[in-house]
N, C-alpha and C positions, 0 to 999 in steps of 0.2 A: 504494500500500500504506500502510496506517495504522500507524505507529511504534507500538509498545509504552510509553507511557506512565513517566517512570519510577516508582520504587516512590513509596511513601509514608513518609517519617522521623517518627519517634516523635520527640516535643517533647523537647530536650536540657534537662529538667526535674532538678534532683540527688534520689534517692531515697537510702534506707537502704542500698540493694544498693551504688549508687555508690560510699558516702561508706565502704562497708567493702572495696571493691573494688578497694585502694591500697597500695601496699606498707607504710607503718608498719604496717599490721595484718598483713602477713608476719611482722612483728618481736614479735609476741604468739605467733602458733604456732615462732618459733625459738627464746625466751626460753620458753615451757612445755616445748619439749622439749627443753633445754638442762637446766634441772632436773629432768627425771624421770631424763637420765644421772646427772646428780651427785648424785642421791639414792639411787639401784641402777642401775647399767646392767644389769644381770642382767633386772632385770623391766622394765626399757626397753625392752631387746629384745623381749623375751615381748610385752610390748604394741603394739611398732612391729608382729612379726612376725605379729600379730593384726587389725590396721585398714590396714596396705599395701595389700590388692589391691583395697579399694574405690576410693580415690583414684587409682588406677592404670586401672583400669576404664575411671571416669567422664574419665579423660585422653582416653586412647584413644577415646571415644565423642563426647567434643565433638569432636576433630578430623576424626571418620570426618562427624560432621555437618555441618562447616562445607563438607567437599569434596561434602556429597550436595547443601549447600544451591545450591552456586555452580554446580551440575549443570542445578538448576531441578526438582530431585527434590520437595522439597515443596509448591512449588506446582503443579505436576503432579498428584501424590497428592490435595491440598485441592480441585483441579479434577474427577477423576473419584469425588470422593467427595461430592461435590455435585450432580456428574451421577445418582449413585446414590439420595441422598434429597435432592431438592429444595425438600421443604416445610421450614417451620423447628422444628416438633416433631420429626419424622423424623430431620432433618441433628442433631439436640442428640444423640435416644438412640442414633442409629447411632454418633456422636462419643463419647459415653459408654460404647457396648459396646467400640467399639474399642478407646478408652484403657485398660478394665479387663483386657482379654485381653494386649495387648499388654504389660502390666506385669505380670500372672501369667504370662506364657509367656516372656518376656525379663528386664527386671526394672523398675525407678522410673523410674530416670535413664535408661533407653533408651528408655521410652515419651515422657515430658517432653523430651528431645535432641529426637527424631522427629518425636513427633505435635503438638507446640505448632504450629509452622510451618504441618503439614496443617493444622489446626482454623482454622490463622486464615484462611488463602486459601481454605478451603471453605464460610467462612461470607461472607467477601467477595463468593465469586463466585455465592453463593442470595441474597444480599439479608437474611439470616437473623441477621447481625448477630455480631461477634465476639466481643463480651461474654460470653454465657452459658456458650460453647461453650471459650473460652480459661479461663476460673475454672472450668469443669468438668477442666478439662485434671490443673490441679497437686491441686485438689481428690480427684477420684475415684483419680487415681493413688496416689496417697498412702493415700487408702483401699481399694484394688486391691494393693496389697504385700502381704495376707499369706497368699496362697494356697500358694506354695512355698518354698520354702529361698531358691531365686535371685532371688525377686523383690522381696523388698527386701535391699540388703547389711548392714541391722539383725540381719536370720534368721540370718544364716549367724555372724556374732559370738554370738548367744546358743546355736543349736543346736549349736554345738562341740561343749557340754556333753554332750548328750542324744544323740548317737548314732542319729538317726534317716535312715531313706532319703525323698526325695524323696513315695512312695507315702503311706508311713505319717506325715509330715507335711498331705501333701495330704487323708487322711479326716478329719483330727482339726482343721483349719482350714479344711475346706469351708463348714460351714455359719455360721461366722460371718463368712466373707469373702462370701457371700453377703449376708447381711443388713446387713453394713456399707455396702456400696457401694449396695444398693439405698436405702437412709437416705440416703446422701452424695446419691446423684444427684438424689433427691426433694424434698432441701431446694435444692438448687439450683435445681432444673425452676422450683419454684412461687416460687423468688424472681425467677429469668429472664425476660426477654421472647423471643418468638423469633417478632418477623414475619415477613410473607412478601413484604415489596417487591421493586420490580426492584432487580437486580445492582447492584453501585458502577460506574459506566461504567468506571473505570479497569483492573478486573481481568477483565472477564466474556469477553477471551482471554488471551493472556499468550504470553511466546516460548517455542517448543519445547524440550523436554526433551532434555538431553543423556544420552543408557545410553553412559557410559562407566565412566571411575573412581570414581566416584562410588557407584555403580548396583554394582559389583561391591563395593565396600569395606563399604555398608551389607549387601548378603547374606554377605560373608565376618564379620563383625561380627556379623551375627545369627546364623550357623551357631556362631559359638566360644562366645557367650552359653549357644548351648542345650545343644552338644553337650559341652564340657569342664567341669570339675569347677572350675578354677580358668583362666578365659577371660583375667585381668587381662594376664600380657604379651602374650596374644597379640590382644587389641584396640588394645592398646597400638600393637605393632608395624604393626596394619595401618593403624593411624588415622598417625602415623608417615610410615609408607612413600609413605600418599595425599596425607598434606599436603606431603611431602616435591616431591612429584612435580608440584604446584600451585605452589609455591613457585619449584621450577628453572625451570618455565615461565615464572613471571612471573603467572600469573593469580588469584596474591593474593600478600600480605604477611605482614613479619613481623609488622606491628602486629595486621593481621587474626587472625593464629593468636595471640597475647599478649590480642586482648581476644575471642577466644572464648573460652580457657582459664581467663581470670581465676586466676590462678595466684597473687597476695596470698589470697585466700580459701582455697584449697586447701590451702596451705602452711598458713594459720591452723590453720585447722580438723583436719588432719594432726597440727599438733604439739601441741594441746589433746585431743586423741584418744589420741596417745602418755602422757602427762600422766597423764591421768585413769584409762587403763587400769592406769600404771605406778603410781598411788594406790589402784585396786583392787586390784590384787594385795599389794603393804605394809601393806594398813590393813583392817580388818576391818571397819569402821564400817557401808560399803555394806551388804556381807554380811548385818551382824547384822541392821537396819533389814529389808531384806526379811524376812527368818524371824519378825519381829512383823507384818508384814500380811498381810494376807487378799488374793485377787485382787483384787476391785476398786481395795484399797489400793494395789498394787503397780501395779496401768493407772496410778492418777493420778501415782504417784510419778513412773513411767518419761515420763509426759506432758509433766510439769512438768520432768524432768530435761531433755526433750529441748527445748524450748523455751527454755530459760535456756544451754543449751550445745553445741544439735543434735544431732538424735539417735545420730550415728554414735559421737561422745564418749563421750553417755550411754549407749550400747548397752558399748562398750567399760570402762565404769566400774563400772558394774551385773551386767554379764555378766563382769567376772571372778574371778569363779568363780559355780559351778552355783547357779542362782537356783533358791528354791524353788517359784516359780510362772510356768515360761518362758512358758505361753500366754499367760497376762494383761500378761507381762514385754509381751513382742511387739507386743499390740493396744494398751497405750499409746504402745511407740516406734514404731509405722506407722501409727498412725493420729490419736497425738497430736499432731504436728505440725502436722494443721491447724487448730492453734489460733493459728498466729503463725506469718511466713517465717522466725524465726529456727528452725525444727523440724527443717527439714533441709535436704541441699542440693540437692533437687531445687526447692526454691521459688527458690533462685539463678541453675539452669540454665531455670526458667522463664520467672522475670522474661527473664533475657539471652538468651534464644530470642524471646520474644516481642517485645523491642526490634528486634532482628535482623529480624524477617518485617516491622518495619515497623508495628506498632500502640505503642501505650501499655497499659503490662499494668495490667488492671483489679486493681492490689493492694487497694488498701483493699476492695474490694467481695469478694476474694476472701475477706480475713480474717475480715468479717463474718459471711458467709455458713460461713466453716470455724468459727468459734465455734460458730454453733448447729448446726453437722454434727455435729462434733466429739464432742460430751458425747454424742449420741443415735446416734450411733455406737458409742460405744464401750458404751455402755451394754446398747445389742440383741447386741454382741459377746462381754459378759461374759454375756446372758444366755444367749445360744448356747452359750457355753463350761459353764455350768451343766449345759443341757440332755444335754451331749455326756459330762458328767460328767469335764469335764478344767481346771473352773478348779482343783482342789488339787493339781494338778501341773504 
């Protein structure tokens, strides 16, 4: 019998994700939200009580993914989804449609957990090259958040305001969550290569899949996404309970569950999100600034806020209180991000998913490519929003 090969290690190269992925930068989000208490705890709360259940979420869901990974779940999935389109044009837009559903129908960060790992063992095992299909991952995803409320955790911070159901969000972002991702994937396609050589000898089988805990934790994970209004403790809990039960075995570590979680970043980003939302509420500044621009003023604004401080901050800064242009608010914080990883944190969980499966994640080539997305992105979105006669509101 021919052993199983082992994986492949990503070159221990320091990147940006690294060098922030350390605790002094925990000491940045406990120092911001150290001062948004002693500035008003009143609106500290208001704004903790507003940005908690994303970060809460995304706990719950790396840990549900670390116990699917060590299952052999995604490289299983990246195997029979290679078995399904084996050419490398095929395996790109099959990998593109999936990503987009999967992030309208669940949300960012659950497609990126998930589908990174699939994408890269699927192109491993067609020969079709990991590249194109791993930069489509954080790319399209990002531009696949704004189909509903849940699918990106930017929505649900703005639509507080607005009072809208699931339905009547879905008509009024249909067509430009179409035309954005179709741009997103387009510029990608024609910058990607995607031949069709043989398999990399090392993947083309791979050891069997365990359907255990694993295999139950991602469908109990996916059923609370879809089915509950507010999923966060209860991914929480079952991500939790799986790693919990990994752990008493022995068949991972602490360090394991500490460098999936990256927990300096979290905690950053948590208490700059506290912060900022606890500055929106005291300071009218935000506020006024929108009621002098126009939609497309407002995408860039939210673009650029979200790139200098991620969008989830920027969602929480912006959005509080009632923005007077939420759709245009929206298509800059989901889709401005991929101007730069600093946009949000699904470009964290994808870099550290993508290291995890084993590759070197194509950053720079991704950001390139999300620059000229980006602008003609948003730009078909704003003009969608025209057509639908909803950018003046």
């Amino acid at each position: 019998m021919i052993r199983p090969p082992a994986p492949v290690r990503a070159p221990d190269e320091p990147s940006l994700f690294e060098r922030v992925d350390r605790w002094p930068t925990a000491l940045v989000g406990v120092a911001a939200l150290a001062a948004a208490v002693a500035a008003s705890t009143h609106q500290a709360s208001a704004a903790a009580g507003q940005v908690w259940p994303p970060f809460v979420l995304v706990t719950g869901l790396l840990l549900v993914g670390l116990v699917a990974d060590g299952d052999g779940l995604f490289a299983w999935a990246g195997r029979a989804l290679a078995d399904l389109a084996p050419g490398g044009r095929s395996l790109f837009i099959g990998g593109c449609m999936t990503v987009a559903l999967v992030t309208a129908v669940l949300n960012l960060d659950t497609a990126v957990v998930f589908l990174t790992p699939v994408l890269v063992h699927a192109g491993r095992r067609t020969g079709a090259g990991g590249g194109p299909l791993v930069v489509a991952c954080i790319l399209v995803a990002n531009a696949s958040s704004l189909l509903l409320p849940g699918s990106n955790l930017t929505n649900l911070l703005v639509l507080g305001h607005l009072h809208l159901t699931g339905g009547q969000f879905l008509a009024r972002m249909a067509l430009p969550w179409a035309l954005v991702v179709m741009v997103t994937v387009a510029v990608v396609a024609c910058a990607g290569r995607h031949p069709t050589g043989p398999p990399e000898a090392d993947v083309s089988g791979g050891p069997p899949v365990t359907i255990g805990l694993g295999a139950v934790a991602v469908v109990a994970a996916t059923a609370a996404v879809l089915v509950l209004r507010q999923p966060a403790l209860p991914v929480l809990a079952i991500g939790a309970v799986a790693a919990g039960a990994r752990l008493a075995v022995g068949r991972t570590g602490p360090e394991d569950v500490g460098r999936t979680l990256g927990v300096p970043v979290l905690v950053a980003l948590f208490g700059i999100a506290v912060a900022l939302g606890t500055l929106g509420r005291a300071w009218s500044g935000p506020a006024t600034l929108l009621t002098h621009l126009d939609a497309p003023g407002t995408a860039v604004v939210a673009a650029v806020a979200g790139v200098l401080v991620n969008n989830l901050p920027a969602a929480s800064l912006l959005a509080a209180r009632t923005p007077p242009h939420p759709f245009a608010l929206l298509l800059g914080l989901d889709v401005g991000p991929n101007l730069f990883v600093t946009g949000s944190l699904a470009w964290v969980l994808w870099w550290r998913t993508t290291r995890a499966a084993g590759v070197r994640p194509p950053t720079g080539r991704a950001v390139v490519l999300g620059l000229v997305s980006a602008p003609l992105a948003m730009a078909v979105g704003l003009l969608a929003l025209s057509v639908t006669g909803l950018r003046g509101h």
